[in-house]
C-alpha angles and dihedrals in degrees: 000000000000139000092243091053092056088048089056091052092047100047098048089050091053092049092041085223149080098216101047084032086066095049095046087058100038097235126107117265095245092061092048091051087044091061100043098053087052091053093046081054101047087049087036094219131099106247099179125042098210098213132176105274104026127322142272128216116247116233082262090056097048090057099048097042088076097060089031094066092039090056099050089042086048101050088047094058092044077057080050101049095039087060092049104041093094103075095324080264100157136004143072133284108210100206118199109217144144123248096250093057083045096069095027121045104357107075101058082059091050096056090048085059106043083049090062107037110026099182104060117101117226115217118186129209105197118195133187097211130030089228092063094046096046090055086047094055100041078053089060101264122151125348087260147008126215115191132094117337106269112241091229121025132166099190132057118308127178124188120245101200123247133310124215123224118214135185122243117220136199127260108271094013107150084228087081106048083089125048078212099124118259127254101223088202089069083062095055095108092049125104104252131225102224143195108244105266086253089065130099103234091052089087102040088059087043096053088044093046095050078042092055084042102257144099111228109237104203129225093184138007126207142153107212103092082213089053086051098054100042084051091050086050101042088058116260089115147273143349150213122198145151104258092228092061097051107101116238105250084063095046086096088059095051130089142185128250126250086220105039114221101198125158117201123245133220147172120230131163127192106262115344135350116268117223091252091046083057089046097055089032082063093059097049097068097117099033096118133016112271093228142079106221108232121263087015122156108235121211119216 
């Protein structure tokens, strides 16, 4: 079994396809077919059912393709780190995060970075939901991951601190004609802007609001954290959002909470940590505070 041959695999699966799979990878189809055959021998088990209109994986092939990608991911950032082991001079960093940490504690990070060592490229993965990331990264996605700490992790994984949830207000709501924190209790009867039921922080409002002793009725759902934030200020209702993510042109609308709801924050990658991944986990040192507030309500 060879890496090309798990790139093979890989790359027809993606493309769904032995003919667009080929020129994707610059080689003749024959010579694709060839190696695949020689990989489905040497496991002795069919992976692709070649049909009619396309193909479908066989139950032996749904269960290779997950350490098959990882393979072939893993052995493109060891390329990556081999170049950039000698003073991190060139390359790319590929970072795991969810939309929210994008726009809120990562780009300062990124900046720091960028400040040290110029000539590394920062690519993004942004997910909705944690679940979907973690299973990204354990598949061999990104150098590391930042997001809430996983509940079961094998590889590396160092804590961020806690982040604070706030509620954003409309303009003009008597809650902010004092800087006093909000009992979320007392907006229980509003109408509610909410994140779409597939995103990670739905269920986070949605713990801190039956913890409070309501239900949320929503006026709006949305999945873009900015889009969240400008509907909460131009009046259809609440909001809940981490404090790092508000811009700062809303951060007048916003409040804390009488009981905080934070979540903490780490960064984790699959096995060890790569020379690049060191390098971006440095700068993220004060990303988060170091402390859980007390009584707080923590969101898993």
């Amino acid at each position: 079994m060879t890496l090309r041959q798990l790139l093979y695999f890989v790359t027809v699966v993606d493309e769904g396809n032995f003919t667009r799979a080929a020129q994707s990878l610059h080689v003749a189809q024959p010579s694709l077919s060839k190696q695949l055959a020689a990989l489905e021998a040497e496991l002795g088990a069919p992976l692709i059912e070649r049909l009619h209109r396309g193909l479908r994986l066989t139950p032996a092939g749904r269960a290779f393709l997950p350490e098959a990608r990882a393979a072939t991911l893993s052995a493109e950032r060891a390329r990556r780190a081999a170049r950039m082991a000698q003073g991190l001079e060139a390359g790319e960093v590929e970072v795991a995060t969810l939309r929210s940490i994008a726009i809120g504690l990562l780009p300062r990070s990124i900046t720091v970075l960028r400040e040290a060592h110029p000539g590394i490229l920062v690519r993004l993965h942004e997910y909705l939901h944690r679940a979907a990331m973690e299973d990204e990264v354990r598949s061999g996605v990104s150098d590391i991951a930042v997001g809430p700490r996983p509940a079961r992790w094998g590889g590396p994984v160092a804590s961020l601190g806690w982040e604070e949830f706030v509620v954003v207000l409309p303009e003009g709501d008597p809650a902010l004609a004092s800087d006093a924190p909000v009992d979320l209790a007392e907006l229980a009867h509003r109408r509610w802007v909410l994140p779409v039921p597939s995103a990670g922080m739905a269920p986070i409002v949605a713990g801190a609001c039956h913890d409070a002793g309501f239900v949320p009725q929503p006026a709006v759902h949305s999945s873009q954290v900015e889009a969240l934030t400008r509907l909460a200020a131009a009046g259809l209702g609440p909001t809940m959002l981490p404090v790092n993510a508000i811009a700062p042109d809303m951060q007048r609308l916003t409040r804390r909470l009488r009981r905080p709801v934070v979540r903490e924050l780490a960064a984790y990658t699959r096995s060890e940590w790569s020379p690049v991944a060191q390098a971006f986990l440095d700068t993220l040192g004060d990303a988060a505070p170091a402390k859980r507030p007390r009584n707080a309500y923590v969101a898993r």
